[in-house]
N, C-alpha and C positions, 0 to 999 in steps of 0.2 A: 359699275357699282350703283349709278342714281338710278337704274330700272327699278333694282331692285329695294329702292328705301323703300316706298309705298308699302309694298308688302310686308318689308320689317317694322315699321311704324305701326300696322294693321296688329301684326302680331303681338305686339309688346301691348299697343292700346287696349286690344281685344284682352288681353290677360290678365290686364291690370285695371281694367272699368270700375269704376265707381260706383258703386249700387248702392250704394243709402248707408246710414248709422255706420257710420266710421269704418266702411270699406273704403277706405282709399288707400288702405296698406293691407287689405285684402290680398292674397293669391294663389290663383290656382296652382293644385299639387302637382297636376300636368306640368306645368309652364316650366321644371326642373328637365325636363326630355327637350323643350325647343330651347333653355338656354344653352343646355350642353352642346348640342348644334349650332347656335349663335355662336359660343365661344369657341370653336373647335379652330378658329385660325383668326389671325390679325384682320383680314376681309372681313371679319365676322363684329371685330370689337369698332372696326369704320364703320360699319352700318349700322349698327347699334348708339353709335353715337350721332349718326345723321338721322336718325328717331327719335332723338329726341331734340334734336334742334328742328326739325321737321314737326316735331309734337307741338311746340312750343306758337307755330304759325296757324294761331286758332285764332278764331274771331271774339270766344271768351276773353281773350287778354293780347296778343300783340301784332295778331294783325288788324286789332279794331279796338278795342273796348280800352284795352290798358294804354292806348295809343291818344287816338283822335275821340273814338265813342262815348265812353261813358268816364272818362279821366279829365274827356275836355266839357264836358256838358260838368262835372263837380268842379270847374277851373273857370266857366263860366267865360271859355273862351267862344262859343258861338254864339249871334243873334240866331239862327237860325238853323234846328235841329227838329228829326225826326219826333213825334207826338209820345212815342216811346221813352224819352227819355225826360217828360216831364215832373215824373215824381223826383226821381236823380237830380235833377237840376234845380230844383225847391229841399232838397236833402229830406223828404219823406222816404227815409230809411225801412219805415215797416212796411211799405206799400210793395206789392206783389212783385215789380219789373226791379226794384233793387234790387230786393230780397233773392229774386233767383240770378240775377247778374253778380251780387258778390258770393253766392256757394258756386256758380259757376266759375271764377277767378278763382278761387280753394280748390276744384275740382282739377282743373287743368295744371293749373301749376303745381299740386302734388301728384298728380299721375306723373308730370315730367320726372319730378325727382324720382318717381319710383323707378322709372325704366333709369334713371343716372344711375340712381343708386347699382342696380342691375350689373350696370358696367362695372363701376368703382368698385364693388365686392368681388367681382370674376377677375377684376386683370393682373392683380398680379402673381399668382399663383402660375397665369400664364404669361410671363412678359418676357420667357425665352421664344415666343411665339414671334415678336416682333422683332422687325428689321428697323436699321438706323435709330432715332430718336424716336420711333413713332408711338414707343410705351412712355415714354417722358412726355410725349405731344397730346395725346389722346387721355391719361390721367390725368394731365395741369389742365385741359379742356374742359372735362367730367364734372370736376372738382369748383371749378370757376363755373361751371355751369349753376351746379347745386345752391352755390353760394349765389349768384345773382338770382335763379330763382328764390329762396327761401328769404333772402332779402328784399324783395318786391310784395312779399307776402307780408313781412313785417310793416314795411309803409303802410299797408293799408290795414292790417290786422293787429298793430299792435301802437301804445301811443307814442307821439314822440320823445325825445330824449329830455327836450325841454320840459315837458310835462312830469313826467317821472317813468324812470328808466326803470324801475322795481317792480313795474306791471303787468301782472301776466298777457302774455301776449298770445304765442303761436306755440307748434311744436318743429322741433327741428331734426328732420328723417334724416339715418346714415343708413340703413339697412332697406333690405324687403325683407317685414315679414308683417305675421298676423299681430306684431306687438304693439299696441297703440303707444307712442311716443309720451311723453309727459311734456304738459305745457309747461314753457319757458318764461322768464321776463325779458321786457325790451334788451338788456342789457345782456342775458343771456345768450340769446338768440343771436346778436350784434357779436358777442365774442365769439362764436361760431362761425360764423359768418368769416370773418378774419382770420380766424384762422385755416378755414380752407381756402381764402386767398391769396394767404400766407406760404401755404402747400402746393398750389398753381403757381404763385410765382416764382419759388424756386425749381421746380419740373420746369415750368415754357422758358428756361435760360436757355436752351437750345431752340428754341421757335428759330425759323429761320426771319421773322419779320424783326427779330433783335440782333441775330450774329450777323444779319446780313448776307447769309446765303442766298444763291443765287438758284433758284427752282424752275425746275422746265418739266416739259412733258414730258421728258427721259426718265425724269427722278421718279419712280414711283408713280407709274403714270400721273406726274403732275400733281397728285394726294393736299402736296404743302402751299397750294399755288391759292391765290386771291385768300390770304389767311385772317383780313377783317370781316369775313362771314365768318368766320371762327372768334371764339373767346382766347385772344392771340395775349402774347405776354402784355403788351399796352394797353391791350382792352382790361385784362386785369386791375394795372394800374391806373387807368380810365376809370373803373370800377370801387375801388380804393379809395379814391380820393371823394368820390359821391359817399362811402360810407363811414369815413372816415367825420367827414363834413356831417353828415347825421351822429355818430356821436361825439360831437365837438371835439376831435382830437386833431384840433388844426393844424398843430405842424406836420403830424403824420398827411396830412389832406395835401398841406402847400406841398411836401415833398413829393408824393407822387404823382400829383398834378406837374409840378415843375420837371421830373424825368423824360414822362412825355413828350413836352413841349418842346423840351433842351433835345430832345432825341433826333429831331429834325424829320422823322419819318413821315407828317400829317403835314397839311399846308393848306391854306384856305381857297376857298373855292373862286375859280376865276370867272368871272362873267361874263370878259368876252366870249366865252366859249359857249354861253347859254343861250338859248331863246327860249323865250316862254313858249311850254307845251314839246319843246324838243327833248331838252335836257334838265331833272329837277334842279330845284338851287334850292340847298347848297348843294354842292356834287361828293360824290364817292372820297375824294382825298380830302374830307373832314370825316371821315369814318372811323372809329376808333373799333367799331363793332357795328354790324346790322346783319338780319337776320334776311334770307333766301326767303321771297315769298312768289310761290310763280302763278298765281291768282291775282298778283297784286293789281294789274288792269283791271282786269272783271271788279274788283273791289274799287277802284277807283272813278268806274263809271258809274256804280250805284252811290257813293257815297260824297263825290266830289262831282257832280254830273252838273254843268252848266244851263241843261233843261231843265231841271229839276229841285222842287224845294222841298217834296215830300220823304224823301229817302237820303236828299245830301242835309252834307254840315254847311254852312256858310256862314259868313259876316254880309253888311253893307256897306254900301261908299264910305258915310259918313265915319261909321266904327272904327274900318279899318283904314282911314287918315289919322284918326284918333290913338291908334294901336301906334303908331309909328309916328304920331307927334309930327305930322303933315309933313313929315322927313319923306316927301316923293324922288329923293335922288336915294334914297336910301334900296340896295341892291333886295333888301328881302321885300321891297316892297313893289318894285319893280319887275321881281321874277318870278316869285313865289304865288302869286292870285293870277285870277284869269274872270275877267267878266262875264255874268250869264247871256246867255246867248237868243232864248227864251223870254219872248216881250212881257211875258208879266216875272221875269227875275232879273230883268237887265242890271240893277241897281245893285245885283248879287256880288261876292267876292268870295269864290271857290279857291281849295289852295289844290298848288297843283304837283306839292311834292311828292306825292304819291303817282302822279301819272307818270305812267314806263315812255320809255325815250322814243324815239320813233326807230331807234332801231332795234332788232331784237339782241343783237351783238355786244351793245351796249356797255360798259361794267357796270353801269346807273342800272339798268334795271334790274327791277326786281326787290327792293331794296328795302328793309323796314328797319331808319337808323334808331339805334338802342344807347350807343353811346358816341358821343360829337368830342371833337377838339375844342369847340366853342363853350361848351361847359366848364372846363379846364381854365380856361381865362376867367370864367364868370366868380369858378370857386378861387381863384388867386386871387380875383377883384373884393370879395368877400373877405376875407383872411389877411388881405392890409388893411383892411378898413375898422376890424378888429382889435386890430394892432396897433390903433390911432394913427394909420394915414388915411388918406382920401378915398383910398379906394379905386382910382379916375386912372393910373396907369395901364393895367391890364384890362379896364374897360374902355377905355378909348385905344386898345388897339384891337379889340372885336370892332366897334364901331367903324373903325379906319378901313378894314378889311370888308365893312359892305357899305362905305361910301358913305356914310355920315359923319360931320364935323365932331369935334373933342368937345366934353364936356367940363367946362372949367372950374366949376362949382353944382354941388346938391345938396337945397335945402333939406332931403330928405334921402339919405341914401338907399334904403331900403324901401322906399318908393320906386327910386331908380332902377334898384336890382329889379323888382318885381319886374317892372314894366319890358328892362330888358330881355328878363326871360321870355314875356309872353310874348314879345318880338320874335326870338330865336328860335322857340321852339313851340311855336305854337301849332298842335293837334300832333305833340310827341309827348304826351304823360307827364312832362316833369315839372308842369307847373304847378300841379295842387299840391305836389308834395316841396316844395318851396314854402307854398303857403303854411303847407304841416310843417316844415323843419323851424320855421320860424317863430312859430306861434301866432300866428295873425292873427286879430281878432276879426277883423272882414275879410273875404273876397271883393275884389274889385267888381260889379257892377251886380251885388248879389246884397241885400240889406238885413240879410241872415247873420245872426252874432255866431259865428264860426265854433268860436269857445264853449259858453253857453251851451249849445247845441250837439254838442263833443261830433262834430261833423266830420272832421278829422279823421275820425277811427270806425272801420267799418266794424258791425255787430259780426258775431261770427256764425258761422252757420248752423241752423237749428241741429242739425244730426249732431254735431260738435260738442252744444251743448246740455244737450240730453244725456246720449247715449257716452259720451267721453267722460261726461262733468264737467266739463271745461270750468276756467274763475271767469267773474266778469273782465271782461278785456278793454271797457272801455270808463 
């Protein structure tokens, strides 16, 4: 079947291209003659669905930009980044290299939904097609799929909930057709959202990464096998609890964060087993979800490259002791960088979790993590702390798990959390929008009044709002 994704990836992208003034739900009248042949058997509705998880590994958004690129250059987690990204990183939003980096983030991530969409309107007319659970597996996928894109698109295209949830924001696709969607508000958009993940998680109750089946290459040649490259039932609930935590509906958040956890399924990542530049850390068994990227090296020596300051991302000594609160016994700080190797970047600190293992066999390689276990603690650590506790139980046992002592007291907790984040998941996207859920009014080491500024919210894209009308979004 993976010969053949490229091809189907080709087709559906190719049909479904973007060509300006609100063709992103454009389609050609052709494209009714290749879906009937896509759909014409369950082979059909797998590849169609590794299309767009295959779509999704663009450098517009998550194998780069939505990642480490242009997420960590507005988070202000590098000293040192491509010249490219200096209007981005001064938040000069009207200046040319934003401006086409966030319609490209619009572009890409509504093409995805549109080849989803694709599927989710074909299957189930045909779901006598499919064998075992694979119409329950492959709809709960679709569906989660939809919902984590169209909510990545909110983050940035629409304001936070703190701000006002009444905002016009985005629109929210269920179809393909030539029908332009109506913009939504925050709160709109958010109830949607939920509710197609509402609809994945009761489908993926047969995932076999929940009953516990036992999957081999017999079953289906293997189909249900490594199911955290898939939007598996935990990754939903993984998913849940990040948006739940975006519209302050913290118990629904603590609750499926805590399923998770209680599940026993994820486990944090062991160090003995890493060397720097062998294996990344954290390793695969903190993966709730990550996405297949098989460029990932070639992407790693341009953008993480130890010769190199023109094209990589980097910190320096100094910063990144500062990052970690000269916590050098600390495992992410220990495993995670790698010295420049190149006498005028010695002083550099490249992360190396992007570099592929040394073998290709690997289950680490390839790997672009979307959603962590270690979030899950971060958001429980939040939601006592809300609650008028400390906060300090479920973050000191992230801590514990990469070898830094307990934290017995924070003057500032939400100083703490920040810092944590940029700890854990620093050049993985989820620290500006920490910053967004909170309301900051600063970035850390950025003298920009965040608020002020509405930096938060990206402008939306000119064809949007011309030719659509769009409201102001920001």
């Amino acid at each position: 079947m993976n010969k053949n994704i490229n091809h189907i990836v080709f087709a559906l992208l190719l049909t479904f291209t973007l060509t300006g003034c609100n063709d992103w739900l454009d389609v050609n009248p052709e494209s009714q003659v290749e879906d009937n042949e896509l759909f014409e058997s369950e082979s059909g509705f797998k590849e169609a669905l590794a299309g767009v998880y295959s779509g999704m590994v663009s450098e517009s958004t998550y194998a780069k930009e939505t990642l480490y690129g242009a997420y960590g250059a507005l988070a202000q987690e590098w000293v040192n980044e491509p010249t490219s990204y200096q209007d981005l990183a001064t938040y000069n939003y009207d200046a040319a290299a934003p401006t086409n980096l966030f319609a490209n983030i619009w572009r890409v991530n509504y093409n995805a939904i549109a080849n989803d969409n694709n599927l989710i309107n074909n299957i189930d007319e045909n779901r006598y097609k499919f064998s075992g659970n694979n119409y329950s597996i492959i709809k709960g996928e679709a569906l989660a799929l939809r919902a984590l894109l169209h909510f990545d698109l909110l983050r940035a295209f629409g304001v936070s909930f703190e701000v006002d949830p009444n905002k016009p924001a985005i629109p929210y696709s269920t179809e393909l057709s030539y029908r332009v969607f109506p913009q939504l508000s925050v709160r709109e958009v958010a109830e949607k959202v939920i509710a197609d993940l509402k609809e994945a998680e009761q489908l993926l109750k047969v995932d076999p990464i929940y009953t516990g089946e036992e999957i081999t290459e017999a079953v289906d040649n293997g189909y249900l096998i490594n199911r955290t490259l898939h939007m598996n039932y935990y990754a939903v609930k993984g998913l849940q609890a990040r948006v739940y935590m975006w519209t302050k509906q913290y118990d629904l958040a603590k609750a499926a964060a805590e399923e998770v956890i209680n599940s026993g399924k994820f486990s944090w990542a062991r160090p003995g087993t890493v060397r720097q530049g062998t294996n990344p850390f954290p390793t695969t068994t903190e993966h709730l979800f990550a996405l297949d990227d098989v460029n990932l090296s070639n992407r790693a020596d341009s953008y993480f490259n130890e010769n190199s300051n023109t094209s990589s991302f980097s910190l320096d000594a100094t910063t990144l002791l500062d990052y970690y609160d000269s916590e050098t016994t600390d495992y992410r700080y220990l495993y995670q960088f790698a010295s420049g190797t190149n006498y005028d970047y010695v002083e550099n600190r490249y992360v190396t979790k992007y570099w592929s293992p040394s073998s290709s066999s690997s289950k680490d390689a390839n790997r672009l993590p979307m959603i962590r276990l270690s979030e899950l603690y971060l958001i429980l650590s939040e939601i006592d702390f809300r609650n008028g506790g400390t906060g300090l139980e479920r973050l000191n046992e992230l801590r514990l798990a990469r070898n830094v002592g307990d934290l017995e007291i924070t003057t500032d907790y939400y100083d703490t959390l920040i810092r944590e984040y940029r700890r854990e998941f620093i050049g993985e996207g989820q620290l500006f929008f920490l910053y967004k859920r909170l309301n900051r009014e600063s970035i850390i080491r950025s003298d920009v009044d965040a608020i002020a500024e509405k930096i938060y919210t990206f402008p939306l894209p000119q064809s949007e709002t011309t030719a659509a009308q769009r409201e102001d979004n920001r």
